[in-house]
Legacy VTK file of the C-alpha trace (Angstrom):
# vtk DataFile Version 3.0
C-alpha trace
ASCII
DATASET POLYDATA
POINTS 176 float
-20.789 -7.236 -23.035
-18.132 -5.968 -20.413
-14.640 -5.923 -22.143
-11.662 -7.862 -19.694
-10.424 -4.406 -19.177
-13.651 -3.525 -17.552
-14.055 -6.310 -15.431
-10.456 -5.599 -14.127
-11.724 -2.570 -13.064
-14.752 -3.920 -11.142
-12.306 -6.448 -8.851
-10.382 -3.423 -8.356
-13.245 -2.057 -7.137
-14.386 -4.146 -4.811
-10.922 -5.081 -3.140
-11.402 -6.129 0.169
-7.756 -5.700 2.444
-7.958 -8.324 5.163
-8.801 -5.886 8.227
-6.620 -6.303 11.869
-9.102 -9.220 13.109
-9.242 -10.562 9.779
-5.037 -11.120 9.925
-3.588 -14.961 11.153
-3.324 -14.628 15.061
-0.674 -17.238 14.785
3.259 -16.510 14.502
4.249 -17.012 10.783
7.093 -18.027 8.604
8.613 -15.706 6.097
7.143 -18.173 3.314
3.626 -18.079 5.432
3.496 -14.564 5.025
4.670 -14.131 2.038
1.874 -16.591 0.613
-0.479 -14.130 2.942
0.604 -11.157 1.376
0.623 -12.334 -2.455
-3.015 -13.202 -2.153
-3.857 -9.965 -0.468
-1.686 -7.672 -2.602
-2.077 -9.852 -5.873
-5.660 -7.817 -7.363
-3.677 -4.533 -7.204
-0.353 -5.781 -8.054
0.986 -2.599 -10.959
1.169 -5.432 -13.316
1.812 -9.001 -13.918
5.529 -9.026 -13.881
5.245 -6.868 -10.172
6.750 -8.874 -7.536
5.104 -7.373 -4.436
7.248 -8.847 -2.253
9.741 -10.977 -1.296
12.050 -12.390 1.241
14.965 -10.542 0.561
12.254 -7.519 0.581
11.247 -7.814 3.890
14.682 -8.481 5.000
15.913 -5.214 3.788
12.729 -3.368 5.808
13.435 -4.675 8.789
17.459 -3.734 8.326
16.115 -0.595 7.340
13.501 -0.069 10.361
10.733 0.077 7.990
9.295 -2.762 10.002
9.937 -4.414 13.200
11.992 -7.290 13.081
10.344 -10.611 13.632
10.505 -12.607 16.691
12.556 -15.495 16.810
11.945 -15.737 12.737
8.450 -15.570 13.286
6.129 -12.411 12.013
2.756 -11.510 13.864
-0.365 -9.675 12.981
1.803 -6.303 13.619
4.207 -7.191 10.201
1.489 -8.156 7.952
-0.437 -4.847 9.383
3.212 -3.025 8.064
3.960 -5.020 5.333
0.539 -4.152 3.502
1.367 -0.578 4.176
4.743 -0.808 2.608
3.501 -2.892 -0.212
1.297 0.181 -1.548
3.684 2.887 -0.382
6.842 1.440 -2.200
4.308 2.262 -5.385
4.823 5.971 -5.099
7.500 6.716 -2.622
11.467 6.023 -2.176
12.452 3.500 1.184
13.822 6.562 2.858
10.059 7.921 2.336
8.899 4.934 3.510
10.866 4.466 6.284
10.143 7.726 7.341
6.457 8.154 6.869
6.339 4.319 8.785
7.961 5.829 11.522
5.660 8.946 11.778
2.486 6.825 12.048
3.364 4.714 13.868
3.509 7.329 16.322
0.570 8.557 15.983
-0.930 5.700 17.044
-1.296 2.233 17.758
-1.060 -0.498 15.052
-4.380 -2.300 14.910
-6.305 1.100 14.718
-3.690 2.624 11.938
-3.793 -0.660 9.961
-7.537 -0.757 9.919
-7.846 2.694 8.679
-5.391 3.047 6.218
-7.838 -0.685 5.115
-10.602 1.463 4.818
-9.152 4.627 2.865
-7.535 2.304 0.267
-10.843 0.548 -0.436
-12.590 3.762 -0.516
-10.006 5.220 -2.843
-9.567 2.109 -5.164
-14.013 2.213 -5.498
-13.945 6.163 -6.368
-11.128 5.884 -8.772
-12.441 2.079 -10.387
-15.489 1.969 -9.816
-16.762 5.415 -11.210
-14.259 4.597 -14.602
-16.556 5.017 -17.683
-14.562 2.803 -20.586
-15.564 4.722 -24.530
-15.466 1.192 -26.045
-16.738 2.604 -29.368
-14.619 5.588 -29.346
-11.695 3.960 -27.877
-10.744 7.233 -26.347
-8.480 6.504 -23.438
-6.101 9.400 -23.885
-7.873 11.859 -21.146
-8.322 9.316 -18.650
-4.851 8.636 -18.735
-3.935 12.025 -18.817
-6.419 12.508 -15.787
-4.811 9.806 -13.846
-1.222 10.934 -14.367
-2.173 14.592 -13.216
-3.982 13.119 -10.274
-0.989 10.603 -9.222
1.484 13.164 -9.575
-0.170 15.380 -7.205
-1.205 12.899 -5.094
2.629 11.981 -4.755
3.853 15.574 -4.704
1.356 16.180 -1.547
2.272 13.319 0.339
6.454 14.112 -0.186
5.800 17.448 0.967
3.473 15.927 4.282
6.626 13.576 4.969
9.442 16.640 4.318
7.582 18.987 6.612
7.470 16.495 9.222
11.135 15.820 8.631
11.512 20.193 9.170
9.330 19.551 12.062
11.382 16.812 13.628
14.607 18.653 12.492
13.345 21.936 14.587
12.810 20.208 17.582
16.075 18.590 17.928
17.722 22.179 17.523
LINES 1 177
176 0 1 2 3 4 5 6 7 8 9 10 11 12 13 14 15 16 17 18 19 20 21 22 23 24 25 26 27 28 29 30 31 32 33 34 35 36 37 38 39 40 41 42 43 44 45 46 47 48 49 50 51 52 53 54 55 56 57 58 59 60 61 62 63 64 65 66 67 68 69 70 71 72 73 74 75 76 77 78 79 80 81 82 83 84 85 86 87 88 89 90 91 92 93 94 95 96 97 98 99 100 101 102 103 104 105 106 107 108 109 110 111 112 113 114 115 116 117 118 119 120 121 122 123 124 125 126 127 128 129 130 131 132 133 134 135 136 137 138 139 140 141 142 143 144 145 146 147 148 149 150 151 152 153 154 155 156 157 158 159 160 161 162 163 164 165 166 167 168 169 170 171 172 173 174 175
């Protein structure tokens, strides 16, 4: 029989994040989208006390340029797109990070196609980390996965700070 902690994992691994055509194509209310988001973000929420987001959240984003600010108090398919991204981001990295790495892609290219692929990496990432998890029931011996999945956050972390401070050198350089 599959223990709650393994069946945890399976949802995990089987997320589905609502892809560009997937998203409302009607202009939303902050409460509409937060109501959107909680049910999209709420499987891989870091725990049940996690408050993914909230009003005064997405307030402080769009003061802070992390996202664009809403039209006439109404948010679009282009915020939710953002919002998602932030959502996981503000996991690992700092709203300067954030704002910053935001700012970078969305440079790169244009919203529907970045929102749809970062979709597709997170579900491929959440299914190779969950979905290959063997749980030792018997032996009860958690201790190396965890120690496996610190080591692999922390580097995961460290590389992407290092991506978003060599594009801030970058930037830096070319303004000289």
């Amino acid at each position: 029989m599959q223990s709650e902690h393994n069946l945890g994992f399976t949802d995990i691994a089987q997320y589905h994040c609502l892809r560009w055509a997937e998203l409302p194509d009607l202009a939303l209310y902050m409460d509409q989208v937060l109501t959107i988001l909680e049910k999209q973000l709420c499987l891989i929420a870091c725990g049940p006390e996690d408050k993914n987001l909230t009003s005064t959240m997405i307030n402080n984003y769009v003061k802070h340029k992390v996202i664009p600010a809403p039209i006439k108090k109404k948010y679009e398919k282009e915020h939710l797109a953002n919002l998602t991204m932030v959502c996981i981001a503000k996991q690992v990295l700092s709203l300067s990070e954030i704002q910053a790495m935001m700012e970078k892609l969305r440079a790169a290219e244009n919203i529907e196609t970045l929102y749809d692929r970062f979709c597709c990496i997170l579900e491929k990432k959440l299914r190779q980390t969950f979905g290959n998890q063997v749980m030792l029931e018997e032996s009860k011996e958690e201790t190396p996965n965890m120690l496996e999945a610190l080591a692999g956050a922390f580097a995961n972390k460290l590389y992407l700070q290092m991506l978003l401070m060599e594009q801030t050198t970058e930037k830096g350089k070319k303004a000289e």
